[in-house]
C-alpha positions, 0 to 999 in steps of 0.5 A: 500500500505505497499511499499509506506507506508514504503516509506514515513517512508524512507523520514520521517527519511531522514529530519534531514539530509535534514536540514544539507544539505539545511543549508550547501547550503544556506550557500553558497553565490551562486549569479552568478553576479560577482559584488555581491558575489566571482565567487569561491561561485559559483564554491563552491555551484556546486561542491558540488551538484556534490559530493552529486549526485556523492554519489547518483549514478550519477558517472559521474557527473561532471561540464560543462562549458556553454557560460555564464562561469557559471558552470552545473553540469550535470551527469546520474545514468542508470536504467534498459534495456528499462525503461523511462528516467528521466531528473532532473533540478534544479539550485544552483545559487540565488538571491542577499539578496537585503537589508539584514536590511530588513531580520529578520534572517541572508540571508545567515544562514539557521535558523528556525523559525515558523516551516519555515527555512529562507534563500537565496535560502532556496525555490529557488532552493536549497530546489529542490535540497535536495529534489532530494536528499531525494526522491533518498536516499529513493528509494535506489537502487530501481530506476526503471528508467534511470536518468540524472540531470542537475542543472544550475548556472545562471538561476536567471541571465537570462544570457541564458547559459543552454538555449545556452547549451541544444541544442548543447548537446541534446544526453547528455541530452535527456530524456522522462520526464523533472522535471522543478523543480522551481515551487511549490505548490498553498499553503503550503499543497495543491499540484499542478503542473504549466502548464502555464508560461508567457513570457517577453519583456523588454525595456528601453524608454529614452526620452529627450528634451533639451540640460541641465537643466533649472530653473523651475521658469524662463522656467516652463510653456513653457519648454518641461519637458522630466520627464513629457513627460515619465510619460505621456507615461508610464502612456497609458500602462494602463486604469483607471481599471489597465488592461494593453492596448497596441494596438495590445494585448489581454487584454480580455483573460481568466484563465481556470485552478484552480482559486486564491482566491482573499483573498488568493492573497491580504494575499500572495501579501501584499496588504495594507487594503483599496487598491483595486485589479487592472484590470477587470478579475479575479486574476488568468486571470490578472496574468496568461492569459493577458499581464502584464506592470510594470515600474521597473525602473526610472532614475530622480533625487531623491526627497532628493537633487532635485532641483528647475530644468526641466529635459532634459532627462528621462528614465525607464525599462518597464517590459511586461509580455506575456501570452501564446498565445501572442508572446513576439517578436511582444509585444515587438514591440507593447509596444515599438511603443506605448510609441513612438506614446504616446510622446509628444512635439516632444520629443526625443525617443529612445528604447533600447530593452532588454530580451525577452522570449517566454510563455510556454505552457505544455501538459498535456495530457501524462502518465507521467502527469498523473502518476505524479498526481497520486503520488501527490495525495498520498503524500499529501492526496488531489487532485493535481491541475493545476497552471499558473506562471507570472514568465518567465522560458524560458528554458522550452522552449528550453527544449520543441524545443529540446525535441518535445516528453518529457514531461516537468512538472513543480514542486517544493517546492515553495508556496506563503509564501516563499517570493522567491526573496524578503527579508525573502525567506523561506521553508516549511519543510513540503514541501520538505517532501511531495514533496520528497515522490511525486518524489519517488512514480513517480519514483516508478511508472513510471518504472512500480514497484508496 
């Protein structure tokens, strides 16, 4: 196949210009909470993505405003008479850097090292965006199909501002295909689309039991602890296994896609030698097909300046994960009637209910997919496999409310390695190499050229 040969030598040559671009981005400090990073960052990283797309075609490419106040960049490049459309999403907006002691390169300053490049965003999802970019430099002017592009600034704040924006300007953005691109590959070199994404629902359990604070030595024993009351409560969202049981919720369910092997995610995960894997299913059915409880939070006094004191008042921020199949309304409610019946001591429970997102479930069924796969294939030398995610992405479900008949495939530069969202976040250049090729050869075949 000497076009796809050449092809692939056109994104090979274009990967000194994808490091300067990744590094000009990364060095953006695009975090959409205002309390954490200048909002003129943000307005800096989307002005930017404007301008390259704008050099790229899309010469209508220009920034919306949505009803967060976060700026997307959105645009369209035309293809010829009755070719397919292509939407391509990504978002510039990160993550904070967390503690940036605990990095071992600067955040913010792409730099590499063990063939990786570090930094905020280098992964999630600023690497997507330069691999937009080389997969549309190599194809040149040779883009057989209608394009259109929308990269959001608020995806990691869970503000909902493309997810309010979509259906109101649905003509703006309708599309045959969707490239959800802020997923990512099984492992460094072995490709897969994801097909699955659980929900969420979030809730705060605040519990209280007295008016202040009392000596523990003269009413321990007698005085209802609010603190222990909680842990009590928290501690019926699982059995002794580590499946997650709430009443009501399926806990039994199974992961019929690609399996994770079990050693791979104790090395990916950083699970200490010694520690057991929790839960009764298999890696991939606890992570991808059963309902998941994390306590991410608790208010208590630190151990370093606590007293001799009973607690009157407790709270913690449960995080449940929702598979598909499961609506994440009702187990919101399940979880939230759960910790109420669990209370002890008559204590005091009040539940303030926070974000909750549907799961999201592809159809696979589709030519795109398949011509997707296909590329995949080619770019990488392996068969493409099929992956869940843990993580929420509820705007893969508006898209799919507002686009009943697209296809939506999930897919990216991330893996394992990257540490998205933790200390240390890096990218395989390889991976936006071989995944700009798989773009470009979709792009290619989906619009019939050969």
């Amino acid at each position: 196949m000497p076009a796809n040969d050449n092809l692939a030598d056109r994104v090979a040559a274009l990967m000194g210009q994808a490091r300067d671009e990744l590094a000009e981005l990364v060095a953006v400090r695009s975090i959409a909470d205002a309390r954490q990073a200048p909002p003129e960052e943000c307005a800096r990283a989307a002005a930017w993505v404007r301008d390259r797309f704008a050099a790229l075609g899309f010469t209508d490419a220009r920034l919306e405003r949505t009803a967060d106040g976060s700026d997307a960049v959105v645009g369209s490049r035309p293809g010829p008479a009755g070719a397919p459309t292509v939407l391509l999403y990504a978002h510039y907006d990160v993550q904070p850097p967390l503690d940036e002691q605990a990095w071992r390169t600067p955040p913010f300053e792409l730099t590499e090292s063990g063939g990786r490049w570090y930094g905020r965003g280098s992964a999630d999802c600023k690497g997507n965006i330069v691999m937009h970019l080389a997969a549309l430099r190599a194809l040149g002017d040779d883009v057989p199909v209608h394009l259109k592009l929308v990269v959001e600034g608020s995806e990691e704040q869970g503000t909902g501002g493309l997810e309010a924006f979509v259906p109101d300007h649905a003509d703006l953005l309708r599309a045959d295909v969707i490239l959800m691109c802020d997923t990512g590959n099984a492992a460094v070199g072995v490709p897969a689309t994801t097909v699955s994404l659980r929900g969420l629902a979030n809730l705060v359990v605040t519990v209280e039991s007295m008016s202040s604070e009392v000596h523990s030595g003269m009413f321990g024993g007698a005085a209802p602890d609010a603190l222990a009351a909680l842990i009590r409560m928290l501690a019926t969202l699982r059995d002794e296994h580590g499946d997650t049981t709430i009443a009501g919720l399926d806990h039994l369910q199974t992961w019929e896609g690609t399996a994770y092997d079990p050693a791979a995610f104790r090395s990916d995960a950083g699970v200490l030698d010694g520690v057991d894997l929790v839960g009764t299913g298999t890696v991939s059915d606890m992570l991808w097909a059963r309902p998941a409880a994390t306590v991410l939070g608790i208010d208590c006094p630190p151990v370093v300046g606590s007293a001799a004191a009973i607690q009157p008042r407790a709270a913690a921020r449960v995080n449940l994960r929702v598979p598909p199949g499961m609506d994440a309304g009702r187990a919101q409610d399940a979880l939230a009637d759960q910790l109420r019946a669990a209370a002890p001591w008559g204590v005091k429970v009040t539940i303030e209910r926070e974000s909750s997102g549907q799961p999201f479930q592809a159809a696979t069924g589709g030519p795109a997919y398949a011509a997707f796969d296909a590329a995949m294939g080619e770019a990488f030398g392996k068969p493409c496999t099929t992956l869940g995610q843990g993580g929420s992405i509820p705007l893969c479900n508006v898209f799919a409310d507002t686009f009943p008949d697209a296809e939506i495939i999930l897919m990216g530069v991330e893996e394992p390695l990257a540490l998205i969202h933790a200390p240390n976040e890096s990218v395989d250049p390889g991976e936006i190499e071989r995944m700009a090729l798989a773009e470009a050869l979709f792009l290619r075949s989906l619009g019939g050229a050969r």
